[in-house]
DRENDRENTI-476600 format. One record per residue (C-alpha): residue in three letters; z, x, y. Coordinates in steps of 0.1 Angstrom, whole numbers. Example, Ala and Ser with C-alpha at 12.3 -4.5 7.8 and 13.67 -1.06 7.14 Angstrom:
2
<r residuo="ALA" Z="78" X="123" Y="-45"/>
<r residuo="SER" Z="71" X="137" Y="-11"/>
END
This chain:
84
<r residuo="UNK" Z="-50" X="87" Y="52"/>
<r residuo="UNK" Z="-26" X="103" Y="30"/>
<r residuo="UNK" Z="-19" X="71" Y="12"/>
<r residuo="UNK" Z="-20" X="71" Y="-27"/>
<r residuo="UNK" Z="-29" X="44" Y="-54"/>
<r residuo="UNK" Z="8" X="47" Y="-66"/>
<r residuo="UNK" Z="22" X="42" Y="-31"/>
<r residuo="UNK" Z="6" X="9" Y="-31"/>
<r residuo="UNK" Z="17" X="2" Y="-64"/>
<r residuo="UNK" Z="52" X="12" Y="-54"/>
<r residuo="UNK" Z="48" X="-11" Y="-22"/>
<r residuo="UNK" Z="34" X="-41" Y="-46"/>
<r residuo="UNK" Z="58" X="-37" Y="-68"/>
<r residuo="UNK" Z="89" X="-36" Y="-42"/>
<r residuo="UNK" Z="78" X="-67" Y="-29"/>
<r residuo="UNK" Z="71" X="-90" Y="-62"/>
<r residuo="UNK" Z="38" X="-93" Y="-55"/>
<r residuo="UNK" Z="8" X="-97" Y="-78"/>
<r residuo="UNK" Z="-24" X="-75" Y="-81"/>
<r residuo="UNK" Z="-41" X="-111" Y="-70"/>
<r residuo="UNK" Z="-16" X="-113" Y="-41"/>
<r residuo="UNK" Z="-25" X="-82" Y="-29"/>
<r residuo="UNK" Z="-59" X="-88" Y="-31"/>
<r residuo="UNK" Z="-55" X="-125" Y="-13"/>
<r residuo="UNK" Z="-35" X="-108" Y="18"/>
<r residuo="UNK" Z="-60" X="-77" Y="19"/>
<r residuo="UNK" Z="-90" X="-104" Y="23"/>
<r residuo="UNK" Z="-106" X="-92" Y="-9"/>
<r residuo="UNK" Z="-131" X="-112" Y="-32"/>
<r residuo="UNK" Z="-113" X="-105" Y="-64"/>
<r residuo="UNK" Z="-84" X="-84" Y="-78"/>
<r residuo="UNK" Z="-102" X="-61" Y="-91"/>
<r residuo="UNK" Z="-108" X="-43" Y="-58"/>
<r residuo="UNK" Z="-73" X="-42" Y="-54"/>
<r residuo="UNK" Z="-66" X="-28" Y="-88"/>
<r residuo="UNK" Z="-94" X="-1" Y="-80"/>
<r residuo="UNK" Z="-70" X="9" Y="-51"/>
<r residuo="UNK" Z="-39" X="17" Y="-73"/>
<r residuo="UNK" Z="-63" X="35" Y="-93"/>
<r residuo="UNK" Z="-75" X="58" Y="-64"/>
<r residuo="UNK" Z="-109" X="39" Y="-67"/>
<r residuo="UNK" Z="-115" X="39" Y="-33"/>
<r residuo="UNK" Z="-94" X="31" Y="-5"/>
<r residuo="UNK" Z="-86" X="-2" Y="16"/>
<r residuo="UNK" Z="-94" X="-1" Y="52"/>
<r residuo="UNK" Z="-68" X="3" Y="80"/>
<r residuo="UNK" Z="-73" X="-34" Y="89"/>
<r residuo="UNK" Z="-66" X="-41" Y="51"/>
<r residuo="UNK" Z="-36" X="-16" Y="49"/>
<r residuo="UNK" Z="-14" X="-33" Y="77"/>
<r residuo="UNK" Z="-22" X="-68" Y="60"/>
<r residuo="UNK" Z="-7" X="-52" Y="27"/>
<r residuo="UNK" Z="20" X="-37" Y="47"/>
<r residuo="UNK" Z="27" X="-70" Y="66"/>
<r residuo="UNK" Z="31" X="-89" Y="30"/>
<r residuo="UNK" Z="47" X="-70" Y="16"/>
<r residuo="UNK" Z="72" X="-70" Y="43"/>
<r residuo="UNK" Z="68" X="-32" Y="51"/>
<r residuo="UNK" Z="64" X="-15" Y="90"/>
<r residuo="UNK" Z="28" X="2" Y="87"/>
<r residuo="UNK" Z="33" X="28" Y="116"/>
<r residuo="UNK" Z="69" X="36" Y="97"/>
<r residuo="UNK" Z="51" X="37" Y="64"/>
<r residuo="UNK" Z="23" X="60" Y="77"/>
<r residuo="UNK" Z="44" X="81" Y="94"/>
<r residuo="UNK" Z="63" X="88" Y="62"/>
<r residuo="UNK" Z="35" X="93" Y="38"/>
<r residuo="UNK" Z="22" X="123" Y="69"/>
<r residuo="UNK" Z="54" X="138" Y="63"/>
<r residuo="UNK" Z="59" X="142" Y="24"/>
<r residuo="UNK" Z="56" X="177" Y="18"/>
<r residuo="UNK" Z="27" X="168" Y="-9"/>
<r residuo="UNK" Z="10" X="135" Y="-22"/>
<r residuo="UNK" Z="32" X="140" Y="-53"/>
<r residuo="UNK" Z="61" X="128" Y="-34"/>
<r residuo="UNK" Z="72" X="95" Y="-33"/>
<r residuo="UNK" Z="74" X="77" Y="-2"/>
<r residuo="UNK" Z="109" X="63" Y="4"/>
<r residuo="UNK" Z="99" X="24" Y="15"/>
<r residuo="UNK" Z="136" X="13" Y="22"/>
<r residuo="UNK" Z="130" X="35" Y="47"/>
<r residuo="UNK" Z="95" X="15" Y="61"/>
<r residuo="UNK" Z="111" X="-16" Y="53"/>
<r residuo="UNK" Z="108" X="-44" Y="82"/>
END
């Protein structure tokens, strides 16, 4: 997926959340995991992704479909746009 630590951050962020929210709705043992993830420390899976995207009150097919569309991974996804 062309999904970046800072578009999670970015989604996070939008949505008031905590890293430990993020790591509650995502299933994850500890925060850490999570914080990895905005750190491109590895990746969450696509079951984890949609969780994120559903608490954070973001559509995940919009929100993919944007981040495949940004000419580069420097480009910030606009989330009003994937916004539920």
């Amino acid at each position: 997926m062309y999904m970046t630590g800072r578009d999670l951050r970015r989604m996070r962020l939008s949505a008031h959340r905590t890293t430990s929210d993020m790591a509650r709705i995502a299933g994850v043992k500890t925060r850490k995991t999570y914080e990895n993830w905005e750190k491109n420390v590895g990746t969450p899976s696509i079951n984890q992704f949609v969780a994120m995207c559903d608490g954070c009150d973001i559509d995940s097919a919009k929100f993919v479909g944007l981040m495949l569309q940004r000419p580069s991974l420097q480009d910030e996804v606009n989330l009003s746009q994937a916004s539920k």
